[in-house]
C-alpha positions as CSV (number, residue, x, y, z in Angstrom):
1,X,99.4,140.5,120.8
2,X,102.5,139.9,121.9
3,X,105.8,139.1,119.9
4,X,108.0,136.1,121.3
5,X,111.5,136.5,120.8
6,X,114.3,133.9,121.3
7,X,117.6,134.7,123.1
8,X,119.7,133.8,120.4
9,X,119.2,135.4,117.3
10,X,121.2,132.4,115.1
11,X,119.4,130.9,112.0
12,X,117.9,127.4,113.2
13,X,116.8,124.1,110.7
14,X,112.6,125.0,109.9
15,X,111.4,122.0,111.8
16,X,112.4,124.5,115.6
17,X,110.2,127.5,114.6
18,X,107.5,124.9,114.2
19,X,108.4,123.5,117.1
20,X,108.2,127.2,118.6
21,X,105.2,126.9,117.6
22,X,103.6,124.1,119.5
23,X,105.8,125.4,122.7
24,X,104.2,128.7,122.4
25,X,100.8,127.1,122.1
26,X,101.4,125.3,125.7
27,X,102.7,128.6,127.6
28,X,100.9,131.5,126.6
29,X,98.5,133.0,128.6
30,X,95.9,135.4,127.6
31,X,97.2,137.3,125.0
32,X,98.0,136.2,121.3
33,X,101.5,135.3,120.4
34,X,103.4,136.4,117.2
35,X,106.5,135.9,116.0
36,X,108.6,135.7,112.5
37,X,111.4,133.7,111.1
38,X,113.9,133.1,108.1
39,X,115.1,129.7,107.1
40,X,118.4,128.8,104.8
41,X,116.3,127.1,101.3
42,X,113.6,124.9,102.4
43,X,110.8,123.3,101.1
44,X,107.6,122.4,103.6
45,X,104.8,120.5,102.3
46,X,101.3,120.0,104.4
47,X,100.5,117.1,106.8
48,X,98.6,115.3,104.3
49,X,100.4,115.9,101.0
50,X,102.4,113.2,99.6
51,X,105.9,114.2,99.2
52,X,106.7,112.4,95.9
53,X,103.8,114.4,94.3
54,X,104.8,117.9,95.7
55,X,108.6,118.0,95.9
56,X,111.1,117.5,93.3
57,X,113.4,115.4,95.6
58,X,116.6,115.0,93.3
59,X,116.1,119.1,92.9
60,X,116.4,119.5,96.4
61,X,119.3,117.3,96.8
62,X,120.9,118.7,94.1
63,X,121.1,122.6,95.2
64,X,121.2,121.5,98.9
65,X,117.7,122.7,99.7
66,X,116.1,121.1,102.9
67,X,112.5,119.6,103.0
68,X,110.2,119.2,106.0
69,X,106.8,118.6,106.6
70,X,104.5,120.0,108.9
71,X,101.8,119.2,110.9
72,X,99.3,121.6,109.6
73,X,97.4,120.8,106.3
74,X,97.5,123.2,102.9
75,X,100.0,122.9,99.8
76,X,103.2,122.9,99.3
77,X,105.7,126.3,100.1
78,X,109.3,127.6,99.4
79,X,111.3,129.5,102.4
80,X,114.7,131.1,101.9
81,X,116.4,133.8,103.8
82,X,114.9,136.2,101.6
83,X,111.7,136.0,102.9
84,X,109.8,135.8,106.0
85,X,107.7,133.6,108.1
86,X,105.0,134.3,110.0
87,X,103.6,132.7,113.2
88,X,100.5,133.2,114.6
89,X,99.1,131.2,118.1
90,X,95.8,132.1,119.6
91,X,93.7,130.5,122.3
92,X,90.5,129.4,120.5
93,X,88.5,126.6,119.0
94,X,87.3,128.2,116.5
95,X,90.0,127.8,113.5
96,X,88.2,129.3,110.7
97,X,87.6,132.6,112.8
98,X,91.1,132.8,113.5
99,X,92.0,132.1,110.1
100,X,90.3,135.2,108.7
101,X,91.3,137.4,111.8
102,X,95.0,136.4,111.1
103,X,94.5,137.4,107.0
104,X,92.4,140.5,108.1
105,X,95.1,141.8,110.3
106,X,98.3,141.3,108.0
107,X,96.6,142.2,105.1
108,X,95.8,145.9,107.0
109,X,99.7,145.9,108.2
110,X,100.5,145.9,104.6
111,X,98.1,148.5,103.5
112,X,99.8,150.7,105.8
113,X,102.4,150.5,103.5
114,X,100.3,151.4,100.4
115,X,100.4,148.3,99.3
116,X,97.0,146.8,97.0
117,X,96.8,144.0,100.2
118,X,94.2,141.8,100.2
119,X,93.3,137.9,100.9
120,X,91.7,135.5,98.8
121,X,89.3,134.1,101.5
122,X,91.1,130.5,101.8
123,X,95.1,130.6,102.6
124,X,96.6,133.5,100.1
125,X,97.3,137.1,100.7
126,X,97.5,139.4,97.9
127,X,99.2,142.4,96.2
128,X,97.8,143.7,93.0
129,X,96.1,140.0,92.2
130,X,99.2,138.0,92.7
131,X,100.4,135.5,95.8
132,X,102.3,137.6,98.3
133,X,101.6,134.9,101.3
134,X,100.7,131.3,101.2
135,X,99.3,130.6,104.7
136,X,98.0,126.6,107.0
137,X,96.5,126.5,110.3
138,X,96.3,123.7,112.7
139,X,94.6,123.0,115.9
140,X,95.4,122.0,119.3
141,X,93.1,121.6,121.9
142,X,92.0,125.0,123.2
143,X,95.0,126.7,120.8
144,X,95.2,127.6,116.7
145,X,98.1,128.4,115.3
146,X,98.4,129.8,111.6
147,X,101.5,129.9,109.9
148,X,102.8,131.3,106.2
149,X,105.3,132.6,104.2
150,X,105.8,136.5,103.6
151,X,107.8,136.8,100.4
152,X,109.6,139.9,100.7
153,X,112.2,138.6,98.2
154,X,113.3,134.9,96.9
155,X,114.9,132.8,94.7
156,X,112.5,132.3,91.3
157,X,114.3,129.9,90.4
158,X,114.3,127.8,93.4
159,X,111.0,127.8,93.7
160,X,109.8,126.9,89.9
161,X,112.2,123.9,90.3
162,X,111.5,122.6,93.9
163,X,108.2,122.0,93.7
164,X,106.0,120.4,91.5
165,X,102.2,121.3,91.7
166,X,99.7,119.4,90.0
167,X,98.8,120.7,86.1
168,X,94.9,121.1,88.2
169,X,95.7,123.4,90.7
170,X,97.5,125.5,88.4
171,X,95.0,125.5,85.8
172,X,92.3,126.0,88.6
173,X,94.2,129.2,89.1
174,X,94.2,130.4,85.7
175,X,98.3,130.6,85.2
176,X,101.1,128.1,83.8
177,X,103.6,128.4,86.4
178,X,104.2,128.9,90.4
179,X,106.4,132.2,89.3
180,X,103.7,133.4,87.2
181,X,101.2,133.9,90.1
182,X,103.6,134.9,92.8
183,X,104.9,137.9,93.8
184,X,107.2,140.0,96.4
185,X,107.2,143.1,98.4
186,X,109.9,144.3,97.5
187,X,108.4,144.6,93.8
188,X,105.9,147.0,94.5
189,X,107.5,148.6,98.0
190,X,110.8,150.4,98.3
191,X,111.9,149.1,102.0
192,X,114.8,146.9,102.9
193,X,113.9,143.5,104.4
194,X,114.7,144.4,108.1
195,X,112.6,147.8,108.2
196,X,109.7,145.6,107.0
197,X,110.1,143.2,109.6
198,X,110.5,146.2,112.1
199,X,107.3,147.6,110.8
200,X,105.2,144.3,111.1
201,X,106.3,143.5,114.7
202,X,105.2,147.2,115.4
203,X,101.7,146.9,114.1
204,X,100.8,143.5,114.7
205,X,102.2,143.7,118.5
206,X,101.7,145.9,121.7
207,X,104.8,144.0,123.8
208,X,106.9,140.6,123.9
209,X,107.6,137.5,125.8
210,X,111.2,136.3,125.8
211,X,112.0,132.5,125.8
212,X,114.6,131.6,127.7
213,X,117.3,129.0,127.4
214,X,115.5,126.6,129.3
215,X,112.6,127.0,127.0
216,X,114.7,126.1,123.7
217,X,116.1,122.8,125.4
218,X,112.2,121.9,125.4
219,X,111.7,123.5,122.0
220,X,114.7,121.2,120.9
221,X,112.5,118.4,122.6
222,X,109.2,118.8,120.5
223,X,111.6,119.5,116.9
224,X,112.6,116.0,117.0
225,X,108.9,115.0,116.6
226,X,109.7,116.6,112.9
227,X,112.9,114.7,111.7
228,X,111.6,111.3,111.7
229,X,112.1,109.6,108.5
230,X,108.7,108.2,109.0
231,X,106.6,111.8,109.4
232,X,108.7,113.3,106.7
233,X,108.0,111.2,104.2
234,X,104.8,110.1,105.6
235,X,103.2,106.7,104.3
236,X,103.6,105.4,101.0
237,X,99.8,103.4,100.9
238,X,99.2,100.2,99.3
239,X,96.2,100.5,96.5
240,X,94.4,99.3,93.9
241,X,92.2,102.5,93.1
242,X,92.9,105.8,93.3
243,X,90.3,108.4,93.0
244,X,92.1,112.4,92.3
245,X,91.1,115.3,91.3
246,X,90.5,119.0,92.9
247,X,87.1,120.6,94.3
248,X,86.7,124.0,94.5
249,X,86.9,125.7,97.9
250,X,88.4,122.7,99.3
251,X,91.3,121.9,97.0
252,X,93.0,119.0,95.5
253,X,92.1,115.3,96.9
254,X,94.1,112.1,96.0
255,X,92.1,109.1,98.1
256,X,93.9,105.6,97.5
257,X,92.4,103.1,98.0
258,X,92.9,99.0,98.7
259,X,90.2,96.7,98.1
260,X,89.4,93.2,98.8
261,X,86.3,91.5,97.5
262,X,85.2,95.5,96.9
263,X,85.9,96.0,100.7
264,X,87.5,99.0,101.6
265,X,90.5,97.7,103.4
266,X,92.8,100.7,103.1
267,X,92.2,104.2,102.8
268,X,94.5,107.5,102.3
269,X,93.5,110.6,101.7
270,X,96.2,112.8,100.7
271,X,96.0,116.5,99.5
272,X,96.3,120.8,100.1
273,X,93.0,120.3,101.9
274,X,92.3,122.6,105.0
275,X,92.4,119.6,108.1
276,X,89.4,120.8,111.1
277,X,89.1,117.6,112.7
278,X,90.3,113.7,113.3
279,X,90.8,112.4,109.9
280,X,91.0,109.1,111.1
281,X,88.8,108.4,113.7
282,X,86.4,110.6,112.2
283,X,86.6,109.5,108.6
284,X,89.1,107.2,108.0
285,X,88.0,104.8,110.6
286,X,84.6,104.2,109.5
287,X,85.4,103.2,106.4
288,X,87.2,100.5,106.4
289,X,85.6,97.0,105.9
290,X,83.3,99.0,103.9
291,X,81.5,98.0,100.6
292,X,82.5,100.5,97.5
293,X,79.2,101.1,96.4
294,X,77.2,104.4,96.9
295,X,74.6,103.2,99.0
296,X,77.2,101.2,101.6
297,X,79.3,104.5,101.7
298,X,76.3,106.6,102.2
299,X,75.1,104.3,104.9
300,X,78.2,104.2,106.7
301,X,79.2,108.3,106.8
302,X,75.3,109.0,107.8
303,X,76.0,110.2,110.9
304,X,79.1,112.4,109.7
305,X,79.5,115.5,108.8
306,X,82.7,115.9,106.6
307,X,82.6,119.2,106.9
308,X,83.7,119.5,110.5
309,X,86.9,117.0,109.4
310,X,88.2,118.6,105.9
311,X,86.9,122.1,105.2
312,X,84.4,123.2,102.7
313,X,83.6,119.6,101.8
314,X,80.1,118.5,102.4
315,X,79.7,114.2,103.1
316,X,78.2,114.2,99.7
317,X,80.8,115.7,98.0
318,X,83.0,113.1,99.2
319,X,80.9,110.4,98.7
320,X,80.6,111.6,94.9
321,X,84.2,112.0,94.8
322,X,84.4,108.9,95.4
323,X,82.0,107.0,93.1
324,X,82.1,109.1,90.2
């Protein structure tokens, strides 16, 4: 794997690394890329998530945090200059594989470290029980990219405040608070910030690619794909029934829906979900003009497997979802 490294080392807005990201995707080669990145206080919520449920807005504004979202699905995260991102780009189709090979290998670099390191088998890494890493994945055709925090240190406070998960996912978790399940490396591991990032580089990669100057004009190109008022705050659906709630292995759903004459006219479906495939052509799409009853729904998503769109959920999960 080899580590990509910019040729200025200055502290850019979060919505550039992810562009990185997707620039990386398009030029590698062979080999897997890695690379890692701090941002000034930030908050990034999934593709799908809706920003009024996950973000306490007048917070943010208030302490002069930034909020973006991003293009990959999962829940809702808190970056400061105290910890660390990581970025992960492979060529592959297969994003569950990559998933668990991305987990398998970080949590090994922090084992070297004597660290309790383990994952949780859907986005978290662990030390000693508690949240060290909260890590998405997206795909692009022939490339996955994962993507997470590393919380060597950061602001409690911040994060309690800045985000506001739903009263389900903590209680699915078994804790009362975001602070009460997290934790940092520099808790349980006496090494400053930059020999940890000097260790990580050293056992996740065997060499680098450097980007040059032309490649962050184009990297400057994609970002603005991110600042849109319209993908950060996303769409704001019209509905007369929502259906939420929070399956296990899959996460928390909110599907709104607008109906006329019981026809599905409008559908959303918002959540920390794990995204595999089109959501809307594949889903979305078929249902609209669509009678809410069981049978009509069932009729309609026959042919579809939901579990190749939103992971871990099975059609009739979401068709029960739905109608219960």
């Amino acid at each position: 794997m080899k580590y990509l490294s910019l040729p200025h080392h200055e502290t850019r807005i979060l919505p550039f690394y992810l562009a990185m990201e997707e620039y990386a995707a398009r030029i590698m080669g062979q080999d897997d890329i890695f690379f890692m990145w701090q941002v000034r206080p930030t908050v990034i919520f999934g593709r799908n998530q809706l920003i009024d449920n996950e973000v306490n807005l007048d917070y943010c504004r208030e302490h002069g945090i930034e909020y973006y979202r991003r293009k990959s699905g999962g829940g809702c995260v808190f970056a400061d200059m105290s910890n660390i991102m990581f970025s992960y780009i492979t060529r592959s189709d297969n994003v569950e594989m990559t998933y668990s090979r991305y987990t398998h290998a970080v949590v090994a670099m922090l084992q070297q470290l004597g660290l309790n390191a383990s994952d949780n088998g859907r986005n978290d890494i662990l030390i000693d029980g508690l949240k060290v890493s909260g890590n998405a994945f997206y795909h692009l055709p022939g490339r996955s990219i994962v993507h997470g925090t590393m919380l060597y240190d950061t602001d409690m406070t911040h994060i309690t405040h800045a985000i506001t998960p739903s009263k389900s996912k903590l209680e699915s978790k078994g804790v009362k608070s975001v602070a009460s399940r997290i934790t940092t490396i520099c808790r349980h591991c006496d090494i400053s910030l930059e020999d940890f990032k000097a260790h990580a580089r050293k056992v996740l990669c065997d060499g680098e690619v450097k980007l040059t100057e032309r490649d962050v004009v184009e990297i400057e190109q994609i970002m603005q794909t991110y600042l849109t008022p319209e993908f950060i705050l996303g769409n704001n659906p019209r509905c007369n029934l929502v259906k939420q709630g929070r399956i296990e292995g899959v996460g928390e759903l909110q599907v709104s829906l607008e109906l006329n004459r019981n026809a599905i006219t409008q559908i959303n479906i918002a959540g920390d979900y794990f995204l595999l495939g089109d959501l809307d052509g594949g889903l979305v799409d078929k249902l609209h003009g669509v009678q809410f009853t069981r049978e009509s729904l069932t009729e309609a998503l026959d042919k579809v497997d939901v579990r190749q769109i939103i992971m871990n959920l099975s059609t009739n999960q979401f068709i029960n979802f739905l109608t219960d």
